[in-house]
C-alpha positions in Angstrom: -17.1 102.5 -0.3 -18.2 99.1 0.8 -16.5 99.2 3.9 -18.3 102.4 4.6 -21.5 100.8 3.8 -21.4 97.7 5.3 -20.5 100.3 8.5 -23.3 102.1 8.3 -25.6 99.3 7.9 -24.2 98.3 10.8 -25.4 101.4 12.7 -28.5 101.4 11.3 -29.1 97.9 13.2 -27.3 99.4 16.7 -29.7 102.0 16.4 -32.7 99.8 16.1 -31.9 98.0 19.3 -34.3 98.8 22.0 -33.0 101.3 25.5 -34.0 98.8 27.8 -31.3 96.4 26.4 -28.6 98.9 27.7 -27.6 99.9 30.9 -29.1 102.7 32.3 -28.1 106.2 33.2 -30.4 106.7 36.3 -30.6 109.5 39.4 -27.7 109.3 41.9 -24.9 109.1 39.2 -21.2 109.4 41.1 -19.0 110.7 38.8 -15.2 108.6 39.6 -12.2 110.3 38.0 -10.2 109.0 36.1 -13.0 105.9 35.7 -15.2 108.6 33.9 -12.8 110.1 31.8 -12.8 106.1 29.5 -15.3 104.6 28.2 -18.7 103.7 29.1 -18.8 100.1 26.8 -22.0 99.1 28.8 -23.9 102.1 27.5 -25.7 102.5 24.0 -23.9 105.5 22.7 -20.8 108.3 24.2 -18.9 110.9 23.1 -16.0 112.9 23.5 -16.7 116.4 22.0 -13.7 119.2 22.2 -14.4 122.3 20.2 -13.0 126.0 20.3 -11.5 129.2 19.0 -7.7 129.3 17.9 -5.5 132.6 16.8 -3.3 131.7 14.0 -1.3 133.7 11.7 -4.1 133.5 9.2 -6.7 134.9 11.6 -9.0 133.3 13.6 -10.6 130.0 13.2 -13.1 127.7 15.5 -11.9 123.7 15.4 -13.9 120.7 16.3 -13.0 117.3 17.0 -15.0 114.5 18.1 -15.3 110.6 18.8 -18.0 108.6 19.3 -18.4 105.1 20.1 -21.9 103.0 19.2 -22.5 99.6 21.2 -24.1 97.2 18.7 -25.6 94.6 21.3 -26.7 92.7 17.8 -23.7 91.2 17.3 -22.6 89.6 20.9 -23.7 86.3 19.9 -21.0 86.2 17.4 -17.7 84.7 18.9 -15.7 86.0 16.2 -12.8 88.9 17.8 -13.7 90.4 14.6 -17.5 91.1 16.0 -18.3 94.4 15.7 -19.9 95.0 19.1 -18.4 98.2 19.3 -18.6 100.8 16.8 -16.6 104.2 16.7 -16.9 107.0 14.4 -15.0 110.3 14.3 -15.8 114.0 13.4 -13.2 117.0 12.8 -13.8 120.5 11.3 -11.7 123.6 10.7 -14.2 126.8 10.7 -11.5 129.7 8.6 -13.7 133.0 7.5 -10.7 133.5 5.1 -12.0 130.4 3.5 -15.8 130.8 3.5 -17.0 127.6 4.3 -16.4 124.6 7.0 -13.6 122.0 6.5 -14.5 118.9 7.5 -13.3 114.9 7.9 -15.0 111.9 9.0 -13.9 108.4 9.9 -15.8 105.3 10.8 -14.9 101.8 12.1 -15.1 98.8 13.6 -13.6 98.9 17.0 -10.5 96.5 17.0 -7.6 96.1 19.3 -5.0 98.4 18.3 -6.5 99.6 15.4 -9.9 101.6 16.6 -10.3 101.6 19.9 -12.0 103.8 23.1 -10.5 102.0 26.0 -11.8 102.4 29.7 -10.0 103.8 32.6 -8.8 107.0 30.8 -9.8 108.9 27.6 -7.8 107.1 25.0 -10.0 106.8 22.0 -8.5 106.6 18.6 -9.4 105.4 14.6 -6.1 104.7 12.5 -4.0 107.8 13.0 -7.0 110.2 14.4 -7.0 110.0 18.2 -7.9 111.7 21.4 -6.1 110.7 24.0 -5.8 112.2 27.9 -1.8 111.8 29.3 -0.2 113.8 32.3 -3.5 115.8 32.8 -3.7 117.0 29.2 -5.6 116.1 26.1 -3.7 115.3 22.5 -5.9 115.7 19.3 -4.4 114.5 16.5 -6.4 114.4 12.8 -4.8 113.7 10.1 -7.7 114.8 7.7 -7.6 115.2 3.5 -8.1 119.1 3.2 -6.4 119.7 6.9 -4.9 118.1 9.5 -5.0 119.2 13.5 -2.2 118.6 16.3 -3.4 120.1 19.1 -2.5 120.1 23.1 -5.7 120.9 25.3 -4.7 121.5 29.2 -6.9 122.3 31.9 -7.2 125.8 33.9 -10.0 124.8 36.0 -12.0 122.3 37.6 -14.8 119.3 36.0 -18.1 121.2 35.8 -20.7 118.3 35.9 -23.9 118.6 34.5 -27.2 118.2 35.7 -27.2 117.2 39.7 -23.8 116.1 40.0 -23.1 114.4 36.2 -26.6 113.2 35.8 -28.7 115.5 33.0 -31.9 114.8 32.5 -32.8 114.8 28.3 -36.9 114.3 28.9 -39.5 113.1 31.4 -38.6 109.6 32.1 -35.4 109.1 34.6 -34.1 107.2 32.4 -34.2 109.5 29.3 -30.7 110.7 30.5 -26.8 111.1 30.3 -23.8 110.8 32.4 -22.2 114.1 31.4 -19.3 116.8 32.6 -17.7 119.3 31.0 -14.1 121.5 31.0 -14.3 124.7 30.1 -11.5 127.1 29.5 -9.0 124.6 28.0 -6.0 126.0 27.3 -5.1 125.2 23.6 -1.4 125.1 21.9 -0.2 123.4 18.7 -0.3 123.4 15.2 -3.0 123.5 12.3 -2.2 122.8 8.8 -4.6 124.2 5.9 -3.4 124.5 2.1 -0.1 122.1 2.7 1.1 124.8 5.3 1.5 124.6 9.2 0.3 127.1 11.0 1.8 127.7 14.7 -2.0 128.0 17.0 -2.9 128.7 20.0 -6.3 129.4 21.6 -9.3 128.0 24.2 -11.1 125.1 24.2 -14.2 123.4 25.8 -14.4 119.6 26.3 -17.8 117.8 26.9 -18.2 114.0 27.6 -21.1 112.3 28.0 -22.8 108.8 27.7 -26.2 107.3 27.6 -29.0 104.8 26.6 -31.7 106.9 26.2 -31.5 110.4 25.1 -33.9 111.4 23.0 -37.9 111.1 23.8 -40.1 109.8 21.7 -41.9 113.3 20.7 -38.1 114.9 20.6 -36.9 115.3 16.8 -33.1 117.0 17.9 -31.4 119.6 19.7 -30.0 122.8 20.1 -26.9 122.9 22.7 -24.5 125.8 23.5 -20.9 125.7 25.3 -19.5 128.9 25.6 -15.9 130.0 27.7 -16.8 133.0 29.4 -14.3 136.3 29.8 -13.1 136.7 33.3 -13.3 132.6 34.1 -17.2 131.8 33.5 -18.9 129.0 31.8 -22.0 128.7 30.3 -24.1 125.7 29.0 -27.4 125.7 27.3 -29.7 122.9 25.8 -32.9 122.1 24.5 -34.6 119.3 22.7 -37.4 120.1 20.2 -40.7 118.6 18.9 -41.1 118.6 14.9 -43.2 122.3 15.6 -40.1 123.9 17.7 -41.7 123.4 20.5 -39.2 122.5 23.9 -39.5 119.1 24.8 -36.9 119.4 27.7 -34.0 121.6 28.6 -31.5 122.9 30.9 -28.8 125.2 31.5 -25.6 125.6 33.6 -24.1 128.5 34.7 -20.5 129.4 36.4 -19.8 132.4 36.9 -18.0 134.1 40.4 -17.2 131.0 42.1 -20.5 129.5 42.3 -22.7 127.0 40.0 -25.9 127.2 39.3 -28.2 124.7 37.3 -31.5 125.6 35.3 -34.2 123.9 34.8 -36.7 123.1 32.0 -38.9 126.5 32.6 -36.0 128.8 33.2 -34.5 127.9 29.6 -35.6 129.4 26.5 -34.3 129.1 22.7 -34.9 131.8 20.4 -33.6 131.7 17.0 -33.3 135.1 15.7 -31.4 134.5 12.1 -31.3 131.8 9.8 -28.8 130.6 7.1 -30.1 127.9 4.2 -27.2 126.0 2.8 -26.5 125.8 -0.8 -25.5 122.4 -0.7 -28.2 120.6 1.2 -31.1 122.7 1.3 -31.6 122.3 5.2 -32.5 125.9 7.1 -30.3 126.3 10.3 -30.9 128.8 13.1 -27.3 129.9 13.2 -27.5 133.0 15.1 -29.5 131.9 18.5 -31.3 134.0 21.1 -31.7 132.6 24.7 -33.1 133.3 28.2 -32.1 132.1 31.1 -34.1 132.5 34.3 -35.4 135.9 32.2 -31.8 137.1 31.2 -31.4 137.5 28.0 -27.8 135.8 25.7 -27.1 135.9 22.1 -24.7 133.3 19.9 -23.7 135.4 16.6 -21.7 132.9 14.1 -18.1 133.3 12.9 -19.4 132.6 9.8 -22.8 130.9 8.6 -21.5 128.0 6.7 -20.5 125.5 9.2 -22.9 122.5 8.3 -21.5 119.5 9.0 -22.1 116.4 6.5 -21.8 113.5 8.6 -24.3 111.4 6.0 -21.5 109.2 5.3 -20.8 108.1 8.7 -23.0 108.6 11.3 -26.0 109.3 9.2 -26.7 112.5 10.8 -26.3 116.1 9.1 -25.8 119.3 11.4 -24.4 122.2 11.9 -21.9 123.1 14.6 -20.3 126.3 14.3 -18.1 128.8 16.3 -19.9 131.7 17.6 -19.5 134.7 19.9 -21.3 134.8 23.0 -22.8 138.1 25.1 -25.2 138.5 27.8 -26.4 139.9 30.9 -24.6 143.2 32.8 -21.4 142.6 29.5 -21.1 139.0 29.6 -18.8 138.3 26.3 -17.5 134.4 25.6 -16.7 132.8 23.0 -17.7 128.9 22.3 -20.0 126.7 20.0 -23.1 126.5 18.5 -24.8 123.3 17.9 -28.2 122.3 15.6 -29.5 119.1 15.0 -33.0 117.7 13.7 -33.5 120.5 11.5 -33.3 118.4 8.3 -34.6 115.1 9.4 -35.3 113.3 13.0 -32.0 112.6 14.3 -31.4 108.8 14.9 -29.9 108.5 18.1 
């Protein structure tokens, strides 16, 4: 417990660093491969985000597994190896109807050679014995969590779709309020899932985002609502907004592949609608978990697996959410399936 708190003090003084003391994510981005696929130590904040659907013999669930690493420019003075310039924290969920509710893990750390790492060149990111790591072409997630555990092979089916104009996505006015960020849809996913001490054989789809930054949120933005849904027949949709404390859209964009072709919304062709809300017993926050949208006036809907997927990540990043599994369907039968995810709805998010 005092590791944990000594951590999270420690994020409370990255956080308080100012944007211009990181590099910046600015127009004319050129995404390098495999460069892009590490780290991004320079920046303030990055993360590696895989979620998706698996078929088990238990039914269907929805997983999530992410890493995150936090640069903590406050502590470069100290010559100590032991400086915690780098921090990394890590998020995993298990989303089973036939349970009811989310199963989640958490992990935080100093990064240390060997130990907690996310080293450049390549995705290899890691905490202890959870890791994410990108060999031969393919991903690995292993998470050795408490109620659950996840060892998981993501491949690729199809090409990098960058976001924004060409990797760079705008988060607000300024051109520096921004992230280096891709995604890859339609992962194909095999491997195994243990729930209740038993290992169940899975297999399933996936949807990878990475992304990096300085400055994402503006000042008037309290969080975000995002989409990332796999698409039947070989499409990929991504949606995003950030939100003032009244719901209003303080910047957003979409991304659409669909036929071949790619095409990028902007701010005024984007719309959020929430259309049902779920209030969770355990932390009294309201979350939009069934989400309308428009896009360039066509009209999508995300419907929940199941409502209770909040995510406590209090006791690591600081941040409570939801991000849950959901169905997708829109324009002329569009059907996908992908993930949902709400933030700012209890409190400004930090970061």
């Amino acid at each position: 417990m005092r590791r944990a708190a000594l951590l999270l003090a420690l994020l409370a003084v990255a956080l308080a660093a100012r944007a211009s003391d990181f590099a910046p994510v600015l127009p004319g981005l050129k995404l390098a491969f495999p460069r892009d696929f590490g780290a991004h130590p320079e920046h303030r904040i990055e993360w590696w985000y895989a979620t998706g659907h698996l078929e088990t013999p238990r039914g269907p669930m929805g997983f999530q597994v992410t890493f995150f690493r936090l640069r903590n420019k406050a502590a470069d003075p100290n010559p100590s190896r032991f400086a915690p310039t780098q921090l990394l924290f890590a998020h995993a969920a298990l989303a089973d109807p036939s349970h009811g509710k989310l199963r989640h893990d958490q992990r935080i750390a100093r990064a240390f050679p060997g130990l907690a790492e996310a080293r450049t060149g390549d995705t290899d990111v890691f905490i202890d014995d959870w890791s994410f790591r990108r060999d031969d072409g393919r991903y690995r997630a292993r998470i050795a969590g408490e109620a659950f555990s996840l060892d998981l092979v993501l491949a690729p089916t199809q090409p990098l779709l960058p976001q924004g104009e060409g990797g760079y996505s705008r988060k607000g006015p300024l051109p520096s309020q921004a992230s280096g960020y891709y995604s890859e849809p339609h992962l194909a996913v095999t491997g195994v899932v243990k729930v209740d001490g038993q290992p169940l054989e899975a297999k399933g789809s996936a949807w990878l985002d990475h992304e990096w930054s300085s400055e994402i949120l503006a000042d008037n933005a309290v969080g975000w609502d995002w989409v990332g849904a796999n698409l039947e027949g070989g499409g990929a949709l991504m949606a995003f907004r950030l939100r003032d404390k009244a719901g209003a859209t303080v910047w957003a964009s979409a991304t659409l592949r669909r036929d071949g072709r790619t095409r990028v919304f902007t701010k005024d062709e984007v719309r959020f609608a929430p259309r049902r809300t779920w209030r969770s017993p355990r932390t009294g926050a309201t979350w939009p978990v069934e989400m309308g949208l428009e896009i360039a006036g066509e009209p999508w809907v995300a419907t929940p697996m199941m409502d209770d997927q909040e995510m406590d990540a209090r006791s690591s990043t600081g941040t409570l959410y939801w991000e849950g599994a959901v169905t997708v369907a829109g324009p002329g039968g569009a059907k996908g399936r992908g993930y949902l995810e709400l933030t700012g709805y209890s409190e400004r998010l930090r970061f």
